[in-house]
N, CA, C and O atoms as a Tripos MOL2 file, in Angstrom:
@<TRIPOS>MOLECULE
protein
  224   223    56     0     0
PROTEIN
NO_CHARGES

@<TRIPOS>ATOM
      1 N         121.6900  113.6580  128.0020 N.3       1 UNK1
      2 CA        120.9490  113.9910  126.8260 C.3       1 UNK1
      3 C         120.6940  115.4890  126.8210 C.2       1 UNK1
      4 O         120.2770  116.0640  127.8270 O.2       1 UNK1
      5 N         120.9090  116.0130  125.8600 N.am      2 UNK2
      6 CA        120.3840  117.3940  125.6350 C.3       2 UNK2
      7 C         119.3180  117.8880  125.2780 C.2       2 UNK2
      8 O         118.8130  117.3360  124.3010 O.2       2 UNK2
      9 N         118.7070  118.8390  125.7620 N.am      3 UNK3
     10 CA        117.1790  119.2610  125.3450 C.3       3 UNK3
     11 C         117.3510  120.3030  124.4150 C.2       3 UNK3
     12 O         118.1210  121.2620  124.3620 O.2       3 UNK3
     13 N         116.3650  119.8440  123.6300 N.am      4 UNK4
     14 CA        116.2240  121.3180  122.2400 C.3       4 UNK4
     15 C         114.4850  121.3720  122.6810 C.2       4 UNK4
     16 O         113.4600  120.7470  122.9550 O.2       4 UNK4
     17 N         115.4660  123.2840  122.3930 N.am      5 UNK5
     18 CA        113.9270  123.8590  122.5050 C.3       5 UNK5
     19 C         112.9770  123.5940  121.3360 C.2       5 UNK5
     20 O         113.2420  122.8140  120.4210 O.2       5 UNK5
     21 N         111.9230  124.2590  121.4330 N.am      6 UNK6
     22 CA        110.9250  124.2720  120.1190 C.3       6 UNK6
     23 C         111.5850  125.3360  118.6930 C.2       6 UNK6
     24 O         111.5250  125.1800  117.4740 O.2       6 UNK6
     25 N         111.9060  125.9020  119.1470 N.am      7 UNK7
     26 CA        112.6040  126.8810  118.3790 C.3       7 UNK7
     27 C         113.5690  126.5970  117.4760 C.2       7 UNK7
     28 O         113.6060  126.8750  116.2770 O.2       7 UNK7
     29 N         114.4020  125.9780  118.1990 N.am      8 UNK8
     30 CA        115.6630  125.3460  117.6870 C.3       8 UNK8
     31 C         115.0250  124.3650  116.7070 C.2       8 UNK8
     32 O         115.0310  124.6050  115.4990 O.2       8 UNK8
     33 N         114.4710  123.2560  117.2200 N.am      9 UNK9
     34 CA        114.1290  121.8810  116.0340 C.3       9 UNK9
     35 C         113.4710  122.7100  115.2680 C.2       9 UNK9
     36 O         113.8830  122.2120  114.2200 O.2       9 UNK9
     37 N         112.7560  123.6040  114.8930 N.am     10 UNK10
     38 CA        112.0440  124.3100  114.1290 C.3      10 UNK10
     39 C         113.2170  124.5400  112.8110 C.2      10 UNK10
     40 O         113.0360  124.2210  111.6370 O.2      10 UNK10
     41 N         114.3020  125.1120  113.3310 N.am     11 UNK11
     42 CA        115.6100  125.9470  112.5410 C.3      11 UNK11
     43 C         116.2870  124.1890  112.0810 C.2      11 UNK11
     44 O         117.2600  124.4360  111.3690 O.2      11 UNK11
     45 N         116.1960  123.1480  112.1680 N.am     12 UNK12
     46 CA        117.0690  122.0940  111.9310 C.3      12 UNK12
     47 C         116.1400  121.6040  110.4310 C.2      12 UNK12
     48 O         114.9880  121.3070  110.1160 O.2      12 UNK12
     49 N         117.4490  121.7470  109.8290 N.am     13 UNK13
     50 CA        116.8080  121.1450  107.9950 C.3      13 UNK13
     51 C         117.4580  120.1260  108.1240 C.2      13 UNK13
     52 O         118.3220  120.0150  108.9930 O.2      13 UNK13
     53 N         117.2070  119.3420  107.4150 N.am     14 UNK14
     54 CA        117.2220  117.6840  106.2760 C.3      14 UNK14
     55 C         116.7480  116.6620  106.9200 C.2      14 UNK14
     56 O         115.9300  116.7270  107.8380 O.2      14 UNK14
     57 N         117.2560  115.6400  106.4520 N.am     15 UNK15
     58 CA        116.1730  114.2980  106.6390 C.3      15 UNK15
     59 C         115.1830  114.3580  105.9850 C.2      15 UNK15
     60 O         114.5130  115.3860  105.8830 O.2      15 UNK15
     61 N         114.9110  113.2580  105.4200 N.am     16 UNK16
     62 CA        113.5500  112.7460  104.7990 C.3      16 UNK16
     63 C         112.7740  113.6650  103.8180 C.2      16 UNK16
     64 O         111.5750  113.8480  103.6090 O.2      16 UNK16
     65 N         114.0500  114.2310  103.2360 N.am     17 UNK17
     66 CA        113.6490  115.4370  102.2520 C.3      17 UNK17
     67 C         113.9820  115.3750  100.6770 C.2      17 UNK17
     68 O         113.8070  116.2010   99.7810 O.2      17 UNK17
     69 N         114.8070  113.4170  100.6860 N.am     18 UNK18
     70 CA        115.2650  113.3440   99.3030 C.3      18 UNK18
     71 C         114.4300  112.1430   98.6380 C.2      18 UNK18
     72 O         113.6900  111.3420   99.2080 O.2      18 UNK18
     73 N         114.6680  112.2140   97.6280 N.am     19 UNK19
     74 CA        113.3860  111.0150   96.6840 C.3      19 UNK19
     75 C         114.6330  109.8710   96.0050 C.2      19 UNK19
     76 O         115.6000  109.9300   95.2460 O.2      19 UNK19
     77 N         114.0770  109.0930   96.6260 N.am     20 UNK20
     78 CA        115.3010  107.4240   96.4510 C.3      20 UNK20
     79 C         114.4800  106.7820   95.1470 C.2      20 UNK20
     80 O         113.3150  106.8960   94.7680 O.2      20 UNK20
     81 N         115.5750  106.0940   94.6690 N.am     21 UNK21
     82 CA        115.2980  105.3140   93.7840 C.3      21 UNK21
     83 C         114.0370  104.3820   93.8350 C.2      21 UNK21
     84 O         113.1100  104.3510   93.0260 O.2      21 UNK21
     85 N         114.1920  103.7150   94.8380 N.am     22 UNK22
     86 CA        113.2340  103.0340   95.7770 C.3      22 UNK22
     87 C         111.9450  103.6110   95.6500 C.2      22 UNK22
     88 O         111.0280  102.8840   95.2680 O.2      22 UNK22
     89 N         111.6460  105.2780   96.0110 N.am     23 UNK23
     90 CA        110.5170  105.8210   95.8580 C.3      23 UNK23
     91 C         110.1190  105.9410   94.2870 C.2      23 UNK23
     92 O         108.9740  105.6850   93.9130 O.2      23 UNK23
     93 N         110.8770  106.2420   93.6290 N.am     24 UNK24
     94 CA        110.3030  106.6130   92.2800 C.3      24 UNK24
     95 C         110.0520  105.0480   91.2880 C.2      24 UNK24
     96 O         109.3540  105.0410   90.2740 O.2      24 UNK24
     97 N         110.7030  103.9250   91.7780 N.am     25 UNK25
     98 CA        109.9110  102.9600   91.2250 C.3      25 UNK25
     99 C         108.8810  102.2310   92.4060 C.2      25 UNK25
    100 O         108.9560  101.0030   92.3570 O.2      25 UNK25
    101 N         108.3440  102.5270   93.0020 N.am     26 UNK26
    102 CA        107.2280  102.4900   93.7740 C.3      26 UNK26
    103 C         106.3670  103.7610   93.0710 C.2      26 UNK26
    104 O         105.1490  103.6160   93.1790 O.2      26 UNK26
    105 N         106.7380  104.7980   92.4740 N.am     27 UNK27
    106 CA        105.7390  105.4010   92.1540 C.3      27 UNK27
    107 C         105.3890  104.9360   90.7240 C.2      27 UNK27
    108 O         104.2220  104.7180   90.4000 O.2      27 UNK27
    109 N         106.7310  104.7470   89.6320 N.am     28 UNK28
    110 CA        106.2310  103.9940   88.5430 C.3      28 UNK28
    111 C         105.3020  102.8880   88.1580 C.2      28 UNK28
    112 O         104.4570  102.8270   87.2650 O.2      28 UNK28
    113 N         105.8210  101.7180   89.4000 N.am     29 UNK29
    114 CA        104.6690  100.7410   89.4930 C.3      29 UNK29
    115 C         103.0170  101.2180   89.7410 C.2      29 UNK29
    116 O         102.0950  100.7980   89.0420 O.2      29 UNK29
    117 N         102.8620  102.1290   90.8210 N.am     30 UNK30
    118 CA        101.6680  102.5530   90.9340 C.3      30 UNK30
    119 C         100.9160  103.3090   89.6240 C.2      30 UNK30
    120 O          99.7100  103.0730   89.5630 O.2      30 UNK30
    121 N         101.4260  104.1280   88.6360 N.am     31 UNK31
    122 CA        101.2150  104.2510   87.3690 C.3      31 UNK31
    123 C         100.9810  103.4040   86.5230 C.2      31 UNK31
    124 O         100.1480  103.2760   85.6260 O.2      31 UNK31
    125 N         101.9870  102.7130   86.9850 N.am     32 UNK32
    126 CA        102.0070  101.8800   85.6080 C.3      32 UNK32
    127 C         100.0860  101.0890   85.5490 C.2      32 UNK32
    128 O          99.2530  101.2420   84.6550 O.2      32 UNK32
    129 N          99.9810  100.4400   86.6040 N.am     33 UNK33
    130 CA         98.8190   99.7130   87.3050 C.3      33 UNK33
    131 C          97.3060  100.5310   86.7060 C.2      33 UNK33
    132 O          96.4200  100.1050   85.9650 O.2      33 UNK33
    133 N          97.4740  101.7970   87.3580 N.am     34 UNK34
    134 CA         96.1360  102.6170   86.5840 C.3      34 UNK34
    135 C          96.1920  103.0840   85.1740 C.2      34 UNK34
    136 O          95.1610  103.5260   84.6670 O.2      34 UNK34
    137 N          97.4790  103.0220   84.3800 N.am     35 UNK35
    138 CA         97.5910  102.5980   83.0650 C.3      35 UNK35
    139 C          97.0450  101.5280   82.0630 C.2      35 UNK35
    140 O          96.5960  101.5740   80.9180 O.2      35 UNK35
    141 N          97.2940  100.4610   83.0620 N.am     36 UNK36
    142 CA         96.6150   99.2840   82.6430 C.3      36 UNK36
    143 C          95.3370   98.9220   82.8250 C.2      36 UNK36
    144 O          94.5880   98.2210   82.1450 O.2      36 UNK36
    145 N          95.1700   99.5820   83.9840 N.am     37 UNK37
    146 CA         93.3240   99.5730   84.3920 C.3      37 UNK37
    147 C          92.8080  100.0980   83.8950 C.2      37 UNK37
    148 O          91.5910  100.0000   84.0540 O.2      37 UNK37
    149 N          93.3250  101.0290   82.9410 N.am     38 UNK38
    150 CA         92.4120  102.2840   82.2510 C.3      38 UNK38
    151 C          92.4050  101.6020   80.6010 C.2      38 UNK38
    152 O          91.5430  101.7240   79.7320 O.2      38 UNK38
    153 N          93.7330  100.8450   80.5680 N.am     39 UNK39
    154 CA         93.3240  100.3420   78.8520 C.3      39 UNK39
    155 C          92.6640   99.1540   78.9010 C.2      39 UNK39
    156 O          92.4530   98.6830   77.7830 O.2      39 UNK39
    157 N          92.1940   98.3950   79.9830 N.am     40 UNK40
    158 CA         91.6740   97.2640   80.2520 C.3      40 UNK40
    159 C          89.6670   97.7350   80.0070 C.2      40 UNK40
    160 O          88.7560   97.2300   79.3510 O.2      40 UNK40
    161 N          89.7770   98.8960   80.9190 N.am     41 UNK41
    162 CA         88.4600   98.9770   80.7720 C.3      41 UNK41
    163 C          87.9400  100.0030   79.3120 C.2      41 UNK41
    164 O          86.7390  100.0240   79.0420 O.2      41 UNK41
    165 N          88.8750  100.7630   78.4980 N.am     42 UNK42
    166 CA         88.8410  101.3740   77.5100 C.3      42 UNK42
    167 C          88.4690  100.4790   76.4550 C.2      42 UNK42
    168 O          87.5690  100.6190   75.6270 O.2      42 UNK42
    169 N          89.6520   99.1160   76.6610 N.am     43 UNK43
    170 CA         88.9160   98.1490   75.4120 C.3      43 UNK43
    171 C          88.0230   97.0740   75.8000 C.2      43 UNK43
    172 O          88.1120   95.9580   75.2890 O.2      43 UNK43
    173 N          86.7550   97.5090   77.1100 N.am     44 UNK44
    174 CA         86.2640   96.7120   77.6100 C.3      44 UNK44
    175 C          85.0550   97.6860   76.7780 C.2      44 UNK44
    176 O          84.2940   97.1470   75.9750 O.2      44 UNK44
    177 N          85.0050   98.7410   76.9910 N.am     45 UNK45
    178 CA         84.0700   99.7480   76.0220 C.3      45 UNK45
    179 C          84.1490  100.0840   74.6220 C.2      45 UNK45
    180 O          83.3440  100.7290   73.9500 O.2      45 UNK45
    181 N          84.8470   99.7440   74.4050 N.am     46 UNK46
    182 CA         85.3160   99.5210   72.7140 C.3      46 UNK46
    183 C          84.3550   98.4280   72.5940 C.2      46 UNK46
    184 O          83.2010   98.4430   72.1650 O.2      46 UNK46
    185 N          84.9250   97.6640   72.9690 N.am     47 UNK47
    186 CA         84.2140   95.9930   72.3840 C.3      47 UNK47
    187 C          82.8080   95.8840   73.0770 C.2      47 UNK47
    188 O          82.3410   94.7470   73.0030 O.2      47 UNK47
    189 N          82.1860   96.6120   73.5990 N.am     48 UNK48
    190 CA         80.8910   96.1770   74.4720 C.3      48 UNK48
    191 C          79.9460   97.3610   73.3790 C.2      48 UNK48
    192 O          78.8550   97.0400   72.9070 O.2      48 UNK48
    193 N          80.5360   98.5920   73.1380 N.am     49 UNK49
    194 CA         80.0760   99.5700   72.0700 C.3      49 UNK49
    195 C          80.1310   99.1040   70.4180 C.2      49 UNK49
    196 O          79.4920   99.8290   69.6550 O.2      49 UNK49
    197 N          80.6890   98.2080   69.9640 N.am     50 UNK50
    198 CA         80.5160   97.3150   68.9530 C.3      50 UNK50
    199 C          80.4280   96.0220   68.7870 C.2      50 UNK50
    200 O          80.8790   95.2590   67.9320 O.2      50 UNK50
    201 N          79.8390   95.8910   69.6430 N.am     51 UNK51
    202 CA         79.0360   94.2330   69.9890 C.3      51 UNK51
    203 C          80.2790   93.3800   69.4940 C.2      51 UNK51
    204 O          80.1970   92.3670   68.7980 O.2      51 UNK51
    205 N          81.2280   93.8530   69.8820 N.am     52 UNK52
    206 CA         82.5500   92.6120   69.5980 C.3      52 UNK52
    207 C          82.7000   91.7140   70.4260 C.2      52 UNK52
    208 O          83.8700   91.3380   70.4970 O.2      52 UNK52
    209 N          81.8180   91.0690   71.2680 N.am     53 UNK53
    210 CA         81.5880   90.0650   72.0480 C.3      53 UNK53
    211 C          82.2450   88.6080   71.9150 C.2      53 UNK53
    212 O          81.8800   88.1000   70.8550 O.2      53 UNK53
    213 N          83.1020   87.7690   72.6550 N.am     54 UNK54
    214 CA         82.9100   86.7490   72.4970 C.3      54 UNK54
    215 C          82.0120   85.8470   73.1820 C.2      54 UNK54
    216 O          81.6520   86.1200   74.3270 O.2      54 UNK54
    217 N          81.6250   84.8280   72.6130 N.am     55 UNK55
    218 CA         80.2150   84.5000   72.9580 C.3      55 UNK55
    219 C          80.6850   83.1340   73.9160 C.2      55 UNK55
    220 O          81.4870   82.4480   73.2820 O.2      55 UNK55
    221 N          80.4480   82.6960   74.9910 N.am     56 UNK56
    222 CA         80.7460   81.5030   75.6390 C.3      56 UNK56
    223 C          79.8930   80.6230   75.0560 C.2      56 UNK56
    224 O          79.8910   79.4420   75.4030 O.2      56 UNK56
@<TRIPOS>BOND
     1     1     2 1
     2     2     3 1
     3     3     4 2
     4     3     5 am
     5     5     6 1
     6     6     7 1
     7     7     8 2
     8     7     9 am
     9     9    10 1
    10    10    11 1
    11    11    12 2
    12    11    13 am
    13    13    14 1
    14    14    15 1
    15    15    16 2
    16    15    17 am
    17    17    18 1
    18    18    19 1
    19    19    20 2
    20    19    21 am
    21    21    22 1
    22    22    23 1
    23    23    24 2
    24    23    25 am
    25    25    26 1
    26    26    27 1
    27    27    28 2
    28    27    29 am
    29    29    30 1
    30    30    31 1
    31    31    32 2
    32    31    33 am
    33    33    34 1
    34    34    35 1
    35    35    36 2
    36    35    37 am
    37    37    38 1
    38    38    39 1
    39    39    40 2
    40    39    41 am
    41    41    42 1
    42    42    43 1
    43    43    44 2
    44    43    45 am
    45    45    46 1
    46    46    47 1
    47    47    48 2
    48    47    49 am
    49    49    50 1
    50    50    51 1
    51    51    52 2
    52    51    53 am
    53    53    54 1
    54    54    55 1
    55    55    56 2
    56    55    57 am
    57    57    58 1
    58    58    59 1
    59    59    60 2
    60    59    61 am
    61    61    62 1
    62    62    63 1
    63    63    64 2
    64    63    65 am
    65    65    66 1
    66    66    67 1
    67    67    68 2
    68    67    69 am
    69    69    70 1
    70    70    71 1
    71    71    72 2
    72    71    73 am
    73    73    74 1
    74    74    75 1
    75    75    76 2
    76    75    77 am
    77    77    78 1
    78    78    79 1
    79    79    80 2
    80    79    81 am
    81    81    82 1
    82    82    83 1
    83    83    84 2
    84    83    85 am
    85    85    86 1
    86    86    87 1
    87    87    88 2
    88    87    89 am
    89    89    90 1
    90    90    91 1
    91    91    92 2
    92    91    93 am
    93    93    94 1
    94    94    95 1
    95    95    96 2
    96    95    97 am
    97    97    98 1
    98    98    99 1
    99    99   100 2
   100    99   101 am
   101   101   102 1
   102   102   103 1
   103   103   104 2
   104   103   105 am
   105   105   106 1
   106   106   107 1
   107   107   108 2
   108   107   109 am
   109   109   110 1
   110   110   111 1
   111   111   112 2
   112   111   113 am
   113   113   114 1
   114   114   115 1
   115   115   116 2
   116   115   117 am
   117   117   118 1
   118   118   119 1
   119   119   120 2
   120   119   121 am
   121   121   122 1
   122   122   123 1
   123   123   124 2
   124   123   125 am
   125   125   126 1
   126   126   127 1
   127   127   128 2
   128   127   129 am
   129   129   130 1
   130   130   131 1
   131   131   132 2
   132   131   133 am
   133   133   134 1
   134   134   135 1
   135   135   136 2
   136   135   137 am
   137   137   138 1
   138   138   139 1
   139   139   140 2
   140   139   141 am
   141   141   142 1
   142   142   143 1
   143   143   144 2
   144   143   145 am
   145   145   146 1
   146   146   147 1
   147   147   148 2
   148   147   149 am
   149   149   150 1
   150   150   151 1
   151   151   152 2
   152   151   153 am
   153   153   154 1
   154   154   155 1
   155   155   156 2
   156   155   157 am
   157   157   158 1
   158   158   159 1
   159   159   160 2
   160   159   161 am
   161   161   162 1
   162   162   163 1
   163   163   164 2
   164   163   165 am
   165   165   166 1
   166   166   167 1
   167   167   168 2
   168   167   169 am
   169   169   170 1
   170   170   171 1
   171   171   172 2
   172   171   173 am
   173   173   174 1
   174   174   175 1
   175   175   176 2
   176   175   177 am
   177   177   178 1
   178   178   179 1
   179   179   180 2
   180   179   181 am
   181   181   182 1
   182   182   183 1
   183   183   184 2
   184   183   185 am
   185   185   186 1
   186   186   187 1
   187   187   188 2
   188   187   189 am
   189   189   190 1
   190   190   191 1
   191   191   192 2
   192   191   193 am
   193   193   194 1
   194   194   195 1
   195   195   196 2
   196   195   197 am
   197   197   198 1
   198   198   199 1
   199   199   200 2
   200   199   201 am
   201   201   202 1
   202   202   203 1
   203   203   204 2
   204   203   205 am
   205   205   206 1
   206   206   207 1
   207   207   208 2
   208   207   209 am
   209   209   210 1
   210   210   211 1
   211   211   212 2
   212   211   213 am
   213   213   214 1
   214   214   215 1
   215   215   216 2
   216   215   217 am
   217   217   218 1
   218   218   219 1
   219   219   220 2
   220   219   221 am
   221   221   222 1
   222   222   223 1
   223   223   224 2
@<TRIPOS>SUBSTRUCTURE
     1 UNK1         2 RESIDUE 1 A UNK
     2 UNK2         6 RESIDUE 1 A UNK
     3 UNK3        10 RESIDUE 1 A UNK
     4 UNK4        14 RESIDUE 1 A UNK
     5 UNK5        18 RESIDUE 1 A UNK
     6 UNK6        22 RESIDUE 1 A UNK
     7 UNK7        26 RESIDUE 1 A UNK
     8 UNK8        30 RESIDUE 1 A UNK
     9 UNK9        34 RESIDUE 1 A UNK
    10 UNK10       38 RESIDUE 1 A UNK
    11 UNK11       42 RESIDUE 1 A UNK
    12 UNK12       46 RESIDUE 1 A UNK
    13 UNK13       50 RESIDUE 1 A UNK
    14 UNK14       54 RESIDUE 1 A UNK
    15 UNK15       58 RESIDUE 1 A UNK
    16 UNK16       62 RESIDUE 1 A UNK
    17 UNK17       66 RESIDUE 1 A UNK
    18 UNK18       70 RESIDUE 1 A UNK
    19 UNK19       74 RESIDUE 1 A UNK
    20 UNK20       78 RESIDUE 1 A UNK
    21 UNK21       82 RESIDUE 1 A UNK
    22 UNK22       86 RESIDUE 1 A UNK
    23 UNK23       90 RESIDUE 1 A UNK
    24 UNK24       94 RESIDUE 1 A UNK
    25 UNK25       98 RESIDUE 1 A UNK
    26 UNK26      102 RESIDUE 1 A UNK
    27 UNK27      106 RESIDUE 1 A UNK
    28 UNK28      110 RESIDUE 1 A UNK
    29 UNK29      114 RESIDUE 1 A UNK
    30 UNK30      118 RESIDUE 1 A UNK
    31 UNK31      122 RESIDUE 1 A UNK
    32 UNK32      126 RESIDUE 1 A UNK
    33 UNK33      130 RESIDUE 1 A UNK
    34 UNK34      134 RESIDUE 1 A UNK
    35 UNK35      138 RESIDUE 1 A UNK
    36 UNK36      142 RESIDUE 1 A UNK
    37 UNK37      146 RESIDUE 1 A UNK
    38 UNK38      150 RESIDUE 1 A UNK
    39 UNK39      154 RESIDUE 1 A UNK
    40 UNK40      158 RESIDUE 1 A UNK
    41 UNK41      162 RESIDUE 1 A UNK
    42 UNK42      166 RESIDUE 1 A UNK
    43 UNK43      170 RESIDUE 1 A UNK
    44 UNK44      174 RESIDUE 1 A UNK
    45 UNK45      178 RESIDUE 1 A UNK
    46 UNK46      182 RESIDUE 1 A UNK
    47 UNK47      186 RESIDUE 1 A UNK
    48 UNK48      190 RESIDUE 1 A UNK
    49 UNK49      194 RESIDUE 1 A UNK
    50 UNK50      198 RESIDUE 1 A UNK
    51 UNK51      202 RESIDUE 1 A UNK
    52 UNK52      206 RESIDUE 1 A UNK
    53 UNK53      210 RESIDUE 1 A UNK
    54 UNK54      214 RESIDUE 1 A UNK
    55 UNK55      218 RESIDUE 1 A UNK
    56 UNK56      222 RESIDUE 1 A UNK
């Protein structure tokens, strides 16, 4: 096995430096989610600010 100095791995580029498909719909889903949480509670204040209540 060969030893690298500190120096050297310092000077070594790539790996784990590109954005996969994989990542960007893992990031869409996570959007998408506080999208929905945000119009969930938007028309939770809509309707609570004009007594649009349904009544059990």
């Amino acid at each position: 096995m060969i030893s690298i100095d500190v120096n050297e791995s310092k000077r070594i580029i790539g790996g784990g430096s590109t954005i996969s498909g994989t990542f960007l719909n893992y990031l869409k889903g996570v959007l998408n989610v506080f999208f929905e949480i945000g119009q969930a509670v938007g028309g939770a204040i809509r309707r609570i600010s004009s007594n649009s209540l349904c009544g059990f």
